[in-house]
Wavefront OBJ file of the C-alpha trace (Angstrom):
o trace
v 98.422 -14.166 56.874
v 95.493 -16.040 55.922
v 93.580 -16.080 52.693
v 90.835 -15.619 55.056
v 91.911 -12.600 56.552
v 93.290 -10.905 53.373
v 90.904 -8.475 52.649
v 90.195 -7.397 48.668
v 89.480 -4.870 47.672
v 86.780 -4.423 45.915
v 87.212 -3.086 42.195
v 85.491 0.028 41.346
v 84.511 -0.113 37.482
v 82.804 3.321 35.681
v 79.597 2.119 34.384
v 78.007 4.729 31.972
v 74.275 4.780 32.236
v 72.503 3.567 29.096
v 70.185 5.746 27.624
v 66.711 4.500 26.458
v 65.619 5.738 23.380
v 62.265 6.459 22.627
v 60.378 3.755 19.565
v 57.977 5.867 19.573
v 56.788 7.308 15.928
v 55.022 10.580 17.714
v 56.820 13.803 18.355
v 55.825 17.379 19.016
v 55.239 18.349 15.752
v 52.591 15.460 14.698
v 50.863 16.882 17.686
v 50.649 20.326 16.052
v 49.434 18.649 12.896
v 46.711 17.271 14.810
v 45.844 20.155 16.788
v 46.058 22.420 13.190
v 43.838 19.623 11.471
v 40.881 20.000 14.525
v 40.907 23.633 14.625
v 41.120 23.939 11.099
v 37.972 21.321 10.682
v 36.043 22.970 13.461
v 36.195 26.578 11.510
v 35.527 25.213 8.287
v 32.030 23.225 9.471
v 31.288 26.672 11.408
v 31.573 27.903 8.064
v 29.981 25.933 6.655
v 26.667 25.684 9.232
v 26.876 28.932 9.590
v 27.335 30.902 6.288
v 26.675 28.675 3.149
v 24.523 25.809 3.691
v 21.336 25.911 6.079
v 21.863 23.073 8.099
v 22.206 22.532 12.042
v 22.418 20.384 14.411
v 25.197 19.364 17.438
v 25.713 15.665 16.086
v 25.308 16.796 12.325
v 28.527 19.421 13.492
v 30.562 16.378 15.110
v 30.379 14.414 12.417
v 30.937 16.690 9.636
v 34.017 17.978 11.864
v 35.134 14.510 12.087
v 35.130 14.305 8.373
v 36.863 17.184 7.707
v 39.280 16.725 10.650
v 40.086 13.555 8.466
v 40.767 15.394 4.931
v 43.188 18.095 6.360
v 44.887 15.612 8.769
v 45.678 13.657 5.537
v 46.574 16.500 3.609
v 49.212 17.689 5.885
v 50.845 14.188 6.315
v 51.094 14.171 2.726
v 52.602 17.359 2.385
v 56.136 15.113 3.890
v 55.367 11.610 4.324
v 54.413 8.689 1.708
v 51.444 7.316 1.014
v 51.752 4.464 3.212
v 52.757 6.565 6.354
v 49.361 8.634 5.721
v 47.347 5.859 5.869
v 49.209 4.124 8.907
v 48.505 7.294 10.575
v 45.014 7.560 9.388
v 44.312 4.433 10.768
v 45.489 5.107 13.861
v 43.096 8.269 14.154
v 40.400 6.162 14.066
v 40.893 3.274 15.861
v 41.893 6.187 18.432
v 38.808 7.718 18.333
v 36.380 4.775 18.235
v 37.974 3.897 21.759
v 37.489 7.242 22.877
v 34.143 7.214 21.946
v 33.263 4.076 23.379
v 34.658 5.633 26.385
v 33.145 8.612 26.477
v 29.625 6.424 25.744
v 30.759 4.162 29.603
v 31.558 7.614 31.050
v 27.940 8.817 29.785
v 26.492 6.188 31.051
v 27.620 5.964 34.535
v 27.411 9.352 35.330
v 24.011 9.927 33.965
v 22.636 7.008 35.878
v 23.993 8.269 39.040
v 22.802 11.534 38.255
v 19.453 10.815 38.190
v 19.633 8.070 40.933
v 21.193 10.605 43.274
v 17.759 11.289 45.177
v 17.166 7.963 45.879
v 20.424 6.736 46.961
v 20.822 9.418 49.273
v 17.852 8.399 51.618
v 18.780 5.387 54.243
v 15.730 3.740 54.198
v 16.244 3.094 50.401
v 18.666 0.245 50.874
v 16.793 -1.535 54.002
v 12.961 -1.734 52.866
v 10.949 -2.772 50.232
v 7.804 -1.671 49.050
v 4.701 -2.952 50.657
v 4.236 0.565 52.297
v 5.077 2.796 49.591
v 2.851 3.754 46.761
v 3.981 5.752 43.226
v 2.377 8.483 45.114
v 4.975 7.777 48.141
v 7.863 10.555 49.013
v 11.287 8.893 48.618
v 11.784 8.868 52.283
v 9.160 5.541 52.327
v 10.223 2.159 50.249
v 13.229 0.901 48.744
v 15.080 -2.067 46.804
v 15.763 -4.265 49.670
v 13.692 -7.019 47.839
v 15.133 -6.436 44.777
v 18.938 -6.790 45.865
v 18.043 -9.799 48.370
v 16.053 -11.493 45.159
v 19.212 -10.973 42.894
v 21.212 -12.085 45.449
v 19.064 -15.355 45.881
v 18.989 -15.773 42.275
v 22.922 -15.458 41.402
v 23.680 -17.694 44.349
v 21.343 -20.111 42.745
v 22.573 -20.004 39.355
v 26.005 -20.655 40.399
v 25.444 -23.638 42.122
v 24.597 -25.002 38.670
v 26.443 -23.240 36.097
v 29.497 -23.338 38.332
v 30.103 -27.112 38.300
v 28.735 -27.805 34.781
v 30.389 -25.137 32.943
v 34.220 -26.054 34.360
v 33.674 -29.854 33.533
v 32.395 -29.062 30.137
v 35.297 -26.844 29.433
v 37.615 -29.432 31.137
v 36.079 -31.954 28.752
v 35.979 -30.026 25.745
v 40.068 -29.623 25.856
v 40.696 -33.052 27.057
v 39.108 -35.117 24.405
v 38.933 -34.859 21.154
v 36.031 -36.221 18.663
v 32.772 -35.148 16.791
v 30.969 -34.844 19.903
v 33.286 -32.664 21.557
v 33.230 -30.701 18.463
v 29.486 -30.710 18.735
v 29.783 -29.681 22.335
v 31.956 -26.762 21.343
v 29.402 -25.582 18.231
v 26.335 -25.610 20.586
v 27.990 -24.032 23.107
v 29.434 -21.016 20.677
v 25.817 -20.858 19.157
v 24.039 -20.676 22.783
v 26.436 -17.497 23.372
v 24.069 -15.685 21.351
v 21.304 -16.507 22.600
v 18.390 -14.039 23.535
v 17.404 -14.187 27.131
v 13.621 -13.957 26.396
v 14.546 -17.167 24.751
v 15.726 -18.774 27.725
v 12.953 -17.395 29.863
v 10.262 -18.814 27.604
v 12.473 -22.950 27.611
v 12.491 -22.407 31.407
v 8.498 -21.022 31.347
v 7.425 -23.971 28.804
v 9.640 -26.516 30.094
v 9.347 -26.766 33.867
v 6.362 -23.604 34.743
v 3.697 -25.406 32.326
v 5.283 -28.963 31.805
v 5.894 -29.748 35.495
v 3.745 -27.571 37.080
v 6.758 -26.136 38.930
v 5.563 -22.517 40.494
v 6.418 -18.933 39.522
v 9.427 -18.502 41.746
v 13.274 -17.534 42.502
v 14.668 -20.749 41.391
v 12.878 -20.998 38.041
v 14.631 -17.483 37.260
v 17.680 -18.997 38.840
v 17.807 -21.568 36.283
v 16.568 -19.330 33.391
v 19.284 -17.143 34.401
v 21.862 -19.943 34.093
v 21.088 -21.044 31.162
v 22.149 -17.401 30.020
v 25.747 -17.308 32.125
v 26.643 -20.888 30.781
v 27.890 -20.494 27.965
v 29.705 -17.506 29.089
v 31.676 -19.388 31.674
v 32.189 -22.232 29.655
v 34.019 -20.721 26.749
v 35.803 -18.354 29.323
v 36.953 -21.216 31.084
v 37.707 -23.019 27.532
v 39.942 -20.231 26.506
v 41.808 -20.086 30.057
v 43.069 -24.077 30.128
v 43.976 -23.671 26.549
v 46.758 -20.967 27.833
v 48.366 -23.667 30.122
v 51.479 -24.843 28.760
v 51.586 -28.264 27.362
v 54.737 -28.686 28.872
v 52.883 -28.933 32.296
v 50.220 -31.840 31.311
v 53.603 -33.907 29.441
v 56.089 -33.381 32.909
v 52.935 -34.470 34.734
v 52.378 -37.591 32.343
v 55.950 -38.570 32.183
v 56.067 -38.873 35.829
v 53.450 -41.567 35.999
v 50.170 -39.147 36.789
v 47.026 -40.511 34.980
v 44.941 -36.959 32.600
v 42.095 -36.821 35.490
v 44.644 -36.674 37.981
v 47.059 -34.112 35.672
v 44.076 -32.173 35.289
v 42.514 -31.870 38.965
v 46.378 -31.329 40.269
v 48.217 -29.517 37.253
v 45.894 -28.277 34.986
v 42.901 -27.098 36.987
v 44.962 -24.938 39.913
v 47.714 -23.241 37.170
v 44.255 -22.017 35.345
v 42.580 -20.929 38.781
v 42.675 -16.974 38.240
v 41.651 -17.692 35.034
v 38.457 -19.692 35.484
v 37.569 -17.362 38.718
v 37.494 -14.967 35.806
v 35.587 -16.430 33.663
v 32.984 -17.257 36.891
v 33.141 -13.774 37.372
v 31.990 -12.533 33.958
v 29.329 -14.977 33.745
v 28.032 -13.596 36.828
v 27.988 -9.926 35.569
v 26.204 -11.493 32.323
v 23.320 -12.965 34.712
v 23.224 -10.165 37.346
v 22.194 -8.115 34.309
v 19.103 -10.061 32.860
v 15.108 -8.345 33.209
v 13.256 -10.257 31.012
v 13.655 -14.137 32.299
v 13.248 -13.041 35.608
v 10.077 -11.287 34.609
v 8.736 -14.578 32.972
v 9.771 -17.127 35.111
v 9.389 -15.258 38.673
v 6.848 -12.476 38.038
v 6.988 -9.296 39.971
v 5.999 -8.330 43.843
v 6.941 -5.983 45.992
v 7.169 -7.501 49.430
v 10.621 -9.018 50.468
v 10.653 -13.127 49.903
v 13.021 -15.217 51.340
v 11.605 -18.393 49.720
v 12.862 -19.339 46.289
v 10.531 -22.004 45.926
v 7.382 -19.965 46.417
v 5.863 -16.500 45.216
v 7.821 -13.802 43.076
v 10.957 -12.937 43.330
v 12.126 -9.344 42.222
v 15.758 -8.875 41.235
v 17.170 -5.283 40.749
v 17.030 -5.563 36.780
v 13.327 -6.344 37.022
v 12.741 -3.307 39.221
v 14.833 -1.176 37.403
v 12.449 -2.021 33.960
v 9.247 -1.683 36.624
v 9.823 1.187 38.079
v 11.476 3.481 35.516
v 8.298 2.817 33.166
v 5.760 4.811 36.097
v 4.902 8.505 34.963
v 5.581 9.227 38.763
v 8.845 11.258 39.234
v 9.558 9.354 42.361
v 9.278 5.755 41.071
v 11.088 6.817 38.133
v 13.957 8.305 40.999
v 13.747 4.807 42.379
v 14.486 3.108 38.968
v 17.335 4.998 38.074
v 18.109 4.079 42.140
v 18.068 0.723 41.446
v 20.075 0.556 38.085
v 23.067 2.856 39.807
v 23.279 0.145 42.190
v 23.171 -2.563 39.301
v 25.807 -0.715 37.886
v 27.758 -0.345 40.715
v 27.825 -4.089 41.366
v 28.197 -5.267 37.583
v 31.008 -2.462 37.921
v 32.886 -3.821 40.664
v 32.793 -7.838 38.938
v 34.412 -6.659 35.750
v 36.978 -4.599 37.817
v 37.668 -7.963 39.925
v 37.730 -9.830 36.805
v 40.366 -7.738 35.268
v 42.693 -7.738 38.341
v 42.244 -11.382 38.755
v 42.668 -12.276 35.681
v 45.592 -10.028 34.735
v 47.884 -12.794 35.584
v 48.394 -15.254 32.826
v 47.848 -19.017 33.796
v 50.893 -20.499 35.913
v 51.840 -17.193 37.787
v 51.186 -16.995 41.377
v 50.367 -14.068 43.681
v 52.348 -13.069 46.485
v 50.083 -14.626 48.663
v 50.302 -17.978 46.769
v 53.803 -17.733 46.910
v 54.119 -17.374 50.170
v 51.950 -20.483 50.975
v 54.256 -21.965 48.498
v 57.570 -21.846 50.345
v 55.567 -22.395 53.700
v 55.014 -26.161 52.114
v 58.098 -26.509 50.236
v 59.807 -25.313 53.726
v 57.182 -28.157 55.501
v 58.165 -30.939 52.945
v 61.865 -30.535 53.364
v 61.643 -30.422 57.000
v 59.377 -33.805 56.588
v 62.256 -35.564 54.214
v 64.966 -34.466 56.296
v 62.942 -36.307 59.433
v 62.165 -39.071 57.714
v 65.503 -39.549 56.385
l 1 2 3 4 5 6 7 8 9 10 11 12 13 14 15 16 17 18 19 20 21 22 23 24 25 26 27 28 29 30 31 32 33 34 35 36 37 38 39 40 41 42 43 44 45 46 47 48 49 50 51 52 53 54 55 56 57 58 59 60 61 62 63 64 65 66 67 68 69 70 71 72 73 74 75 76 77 78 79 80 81 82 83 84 85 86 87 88 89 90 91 92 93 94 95 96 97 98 99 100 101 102 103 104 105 106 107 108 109 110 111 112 113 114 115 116 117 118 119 120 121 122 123 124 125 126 127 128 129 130 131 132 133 134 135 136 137 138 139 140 141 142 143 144 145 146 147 148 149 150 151 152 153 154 155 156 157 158 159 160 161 162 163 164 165 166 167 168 169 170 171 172 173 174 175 176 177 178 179 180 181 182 183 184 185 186 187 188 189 190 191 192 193 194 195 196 197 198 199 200 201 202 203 204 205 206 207 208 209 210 211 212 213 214 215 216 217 218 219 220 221 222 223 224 225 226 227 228 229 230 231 232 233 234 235 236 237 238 239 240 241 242 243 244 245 246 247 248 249 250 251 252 253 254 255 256 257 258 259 260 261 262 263 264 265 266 267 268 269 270 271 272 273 274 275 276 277 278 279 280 281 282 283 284 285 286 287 288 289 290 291 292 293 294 295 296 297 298 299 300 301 302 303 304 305 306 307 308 309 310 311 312 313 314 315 316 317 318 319 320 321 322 323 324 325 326 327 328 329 330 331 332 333 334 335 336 337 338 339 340 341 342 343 344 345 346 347 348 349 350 351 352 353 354 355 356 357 358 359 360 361 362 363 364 365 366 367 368 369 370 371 372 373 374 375 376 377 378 379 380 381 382 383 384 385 386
């Protein structure tokens, strides 16, 4: 008999199943503490409203119920833990609530919008015409935002083309040199992140609207609008290619690659969902912006395909128009116009996040894939050429 054709048998070994314990520091009875501390807060500002001082109010309640929910919750940790632990959990509380409330604040806002957008948005023609035959006096069955989202979609397209190019290199150059200027670079660049968008309506107004004569149009908001998402992208971008690993640029190096060529090749594609990313929230910064739009392009309501010539409206613009009209229907229209804002701005961060959930260097299942389709291409290459 063979070795081949012995057959082994395979050894059977009793493997007891590990059991995870929890690292968490909550159980069931900190949950009755904090159950016991809100009810007992809640009764006592009741109380207190109610019976000995005269005082009301629904936010004056919250927050004095928030206080108080504090004080007991403190003084029944203390009761059986230290000092310390009380104000670990304290701190906790907070920071707890705070994101709750910020939250709550998103949830507000969305819904409300919506909610008040909801006759608007449920009429057809309200996504496919504009408003050169509608009036403020016009039913909601006449007019619409079709302008308005073909302008910001003009507009965005138009910023991009510049801020896209312009804000990769000067992140690519501000981590691949060093010096004062880059430093410079890097201090004008933080300090532009803060800057107020009537601002950079005004440079773009004063600049190329009265200095060059250039016309009231799409592509001086374009520009206005991109000097807003530039900085955005660039330290986005900044922060991305800072995340990949050195090791990458030295292997790259050592093998005889020159830094432009390390960075277009290496660099550049391992920091790809990264700086998609940071296109993407530069893009929900710009989408966003009323008031260099308003100065640079002015306001119409016929549709304009031209962003050389005439006004062009963006949703933001009409939003701010038509929400400041005493007429119930405009105002229907504005709130209209901001749920689909919303909706889009929405939708970026939610691709941002997904796309940029990856750190720099991992690939997608699709990228892998195409990966072993050329690694599976390059060995059958070598294997002909050899």
């Amino acid at each position: 008999m063979t070795a081949t054709d012995t057959a082994i048998e395979p050894t059977v070994e009793l493997v007891t199943r590990e059991e995870r314990r929890s690292t968490s520091t909550r159980g069931t009875g900190d949950l009755v503490v904090l159950a016991g501390a809100a009810a007992a807060a809640v009764s006592l500002t009741a109380l207190l409203f109610d019976r000995i001082a005269p005082i009301s109010g629904v936010l004056g309640f919250v927050v004095v119920s928030y206080l108080l929910f504090l004080v007991v919750y403190a003084l029944l940790l203390s009761i059986q833990d230290s000092w310390l632990a009380v104000r670990d959990r304290l701190a906790s509380v907070v920071v707890h609530s705070l994101a709750l409330l910020a939250l709550l604040a998103l949830v507000f806002i969305v819904v409300f919008t919506f909610w008040r957008g909801r006759d608007a948005l449920f009429h057809g023609n309200f996504f496919v015409t504009d408003m050169t035959a509608a009036g403020p006096l016009d039913p909601l069955t006449s007019g619409g935002i079709l302008h308005a989202a073909t302008g910001t979609l003009i507009e965005i397209v138009l910023a991009l083309t510049v801020v896209i190019p312009l804000g990769l290199l000067c992140a690519v150059y501000l981590n691949e040199t060093r010096g004062a200027f880059a430093r410079f670079v890097r201090t004008i660049v933080e300090a532009m992140t803060a800057l107020p968008s009537i601002v950079a309506g005004l440079f773009v107004y004063a600049s190329l609207i009265l200095g060059l004569g250039m016309n009231k149009s799409g592509l001086a908001a374009a520009l206005a609008i991109s000097v807003m998402m530039l900085p955005i992208v660039i330290r986005a971008a900044d922060v991305v290619i800072r995340l990949v690993p050195s090791s990458l640029r030295e292997s790259s190096l050592a093998l005889g690659a020159g830094q432009w060529r390390t960075t277009w090749h290496v660099v550049l594609p391992t920091a790809r969902s990264g700086l998609t990313t940071a296109i993407l929230l530069g893009t929900a910064r710009g989408i966003g912006e009323t008031s260099p739009v308003l100065i640079t392009a002015g306001f119409g309501s016929t549709l304009n395909l031209d962003p050389t010539e005439g006004p062009m409206v963006s949703l933001p613009l009409a939003t701010f128009v038509f929400s400041g009209s005493p007429e119930p229907t405009m105002i229907a229209r504005g709130f209209g116009a901001a749920a689909v804002l919303l909706a889009v701005v929405l939708v970026l961060f939610a691709l941002a996040r997904v796309l940029g959930g990856r750190p720099a260097g991992q690939l997608s299942a699709r990228q892998r894939r195409r990966r072993d389709r050329l690694s599976v291409r390059d060995v059958a290459r070598w294997e002909k050429r050899a």
